[in-house]
N, C-alpha and C positions, 0 to 999 in steps of 0.2 A: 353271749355278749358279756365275756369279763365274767362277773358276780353275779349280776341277775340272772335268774334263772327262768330261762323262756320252754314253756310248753314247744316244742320244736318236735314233728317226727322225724322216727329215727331217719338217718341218710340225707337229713336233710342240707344241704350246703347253699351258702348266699355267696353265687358268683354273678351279679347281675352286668350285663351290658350297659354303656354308657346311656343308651337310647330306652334302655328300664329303667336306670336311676333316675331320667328327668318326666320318662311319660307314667310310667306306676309308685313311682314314690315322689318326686319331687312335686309335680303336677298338683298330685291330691291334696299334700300337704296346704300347696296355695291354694285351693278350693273348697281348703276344711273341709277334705271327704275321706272317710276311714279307709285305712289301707290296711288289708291282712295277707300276710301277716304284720300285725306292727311294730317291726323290730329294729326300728333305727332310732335314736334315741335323738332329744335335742342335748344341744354343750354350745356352753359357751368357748370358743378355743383358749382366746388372751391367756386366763392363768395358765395351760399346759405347755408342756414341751410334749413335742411326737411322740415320744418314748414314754412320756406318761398316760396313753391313751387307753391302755389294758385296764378293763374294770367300768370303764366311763363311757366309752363307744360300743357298736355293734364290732364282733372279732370274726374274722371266720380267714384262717390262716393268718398269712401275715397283714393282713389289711385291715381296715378299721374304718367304718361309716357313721355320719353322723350328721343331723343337721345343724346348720346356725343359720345365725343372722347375716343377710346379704351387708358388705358394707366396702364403700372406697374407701377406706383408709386402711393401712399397716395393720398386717394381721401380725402381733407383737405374743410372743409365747412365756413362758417363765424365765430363760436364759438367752433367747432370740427370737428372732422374727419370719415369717413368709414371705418370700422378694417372689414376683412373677417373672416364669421366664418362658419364653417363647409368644407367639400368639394366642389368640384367642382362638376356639376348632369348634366350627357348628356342630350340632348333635342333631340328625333328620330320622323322623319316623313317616314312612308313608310318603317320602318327597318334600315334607313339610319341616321345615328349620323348627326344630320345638325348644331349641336350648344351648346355651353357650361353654364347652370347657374351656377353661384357665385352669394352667399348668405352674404351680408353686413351689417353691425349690427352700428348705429351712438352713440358716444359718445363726449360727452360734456368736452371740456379742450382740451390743445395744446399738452401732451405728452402722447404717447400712455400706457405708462404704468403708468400714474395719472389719464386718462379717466375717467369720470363715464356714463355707460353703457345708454343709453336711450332707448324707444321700437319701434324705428325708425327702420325698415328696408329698405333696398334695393336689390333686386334680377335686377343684370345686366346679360344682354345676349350677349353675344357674338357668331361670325359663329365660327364653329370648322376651327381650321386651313386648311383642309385640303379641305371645301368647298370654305373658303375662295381664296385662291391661287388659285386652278381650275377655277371656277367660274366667276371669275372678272380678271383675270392675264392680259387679251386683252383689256381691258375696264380700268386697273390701267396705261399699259403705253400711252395711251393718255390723262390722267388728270395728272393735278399739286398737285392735294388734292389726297392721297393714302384712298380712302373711303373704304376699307376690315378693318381698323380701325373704324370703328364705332362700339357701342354698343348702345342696347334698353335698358332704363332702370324702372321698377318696384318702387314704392318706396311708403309707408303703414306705419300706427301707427299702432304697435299690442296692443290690448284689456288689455292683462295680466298685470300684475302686476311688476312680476320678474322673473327671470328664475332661481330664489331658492325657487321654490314650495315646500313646506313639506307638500301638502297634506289638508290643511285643507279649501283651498280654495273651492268653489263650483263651481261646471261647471254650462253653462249656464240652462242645460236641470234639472240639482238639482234645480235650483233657480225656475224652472218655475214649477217644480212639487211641490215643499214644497208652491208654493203661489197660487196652488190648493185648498192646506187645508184652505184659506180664502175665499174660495166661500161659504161658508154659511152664511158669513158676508155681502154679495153682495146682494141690493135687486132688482129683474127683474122686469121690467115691464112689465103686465100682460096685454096679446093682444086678450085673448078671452070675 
């Protein structure tokens, strides 16, 4: 995680499924029940820009988790902001809708409609409402902190380019095929 140095065994990697991050860590969180390992950190996002995330979230490649505070308004960074884009994508454990992704796209500038676009994503999770109220209702009126507000959050530089592909790009699996045809350029060493 960045700096902190978390007792972690060795081989250990945090690749969790959408439907881990909202039923084994987001869940808990809203229930004030210990999660081990506990290695997602809380952050506020507003002061950061994505790029400053290293050192302050959980790392593990290029991705970066963390919780905040659920909130409808403008998620606002140090040199831009979070615009949603797409719809909202149930999260189901067991048949059972447990949690809602929203798809977040970063862009650079203070006004949303001057932005320019970056390849910053962020998928935040949220509990569906309906887990959340059931769930924690007994457990919300004895805290001062309404914790059914929290969100996991996701947050990745995409590869690509732009999202005005005309096609002439090459996927990965072209590039790796067309630099086939220079193995005759390659010379092996000969082990008999």
């Amino acid at each position: 995680m960045g700096d902190n140095n978390l007792n972690m065994p060795p081989g250990f990697r945090f690749y969790p499924t959408d439907e881990e991050l909202v039923v084994h860590f987001l869940h808990r969180k809203a229930a004030l029940l210990p999660c081990h390992p506990d290695v997602i950190p809380d952050l506020d996002l507003y002061p950061y820009d994505p790029w400053d995330l290293h050192g302050k979230a959980m790392c593990e490649g290029n991705k970066w988790y963390f919780y905040s505070r659920r909130t409808t308004q403008s998620r606002v960074g140090g040199s831009g902001y979070w615009q949603p884009i797409g719809v909202e994508e149930a999260i189901y454990s067991g048949g059972q809708r447990v949690g809602m992704k929203k798809c977040n796209a970063f862009y650079v500038g203070q006004q949303p409609s001057q932005g320019v676009k970056t390849n910053w994503i962020m998928h935040e999770y949220r509990l569906s409402d309906s887990t959340s109220s059931n769930r924690s209702s007994s457990r919300r009126r004895s805290s001062k902190i309404d914790y059914s507000k929290w969100v996991v959050c996701r947050v990745y530089e995409r590869n690509c380019d732009s999202d005005d592909d005309d096609g002439t790009q090459l996927s990965c699996l072209d590039e790796v095929f067309l630099s086939l045809d220079d193995l005759d350029e390659i010379s092996l060493p000969n082990y008999s």
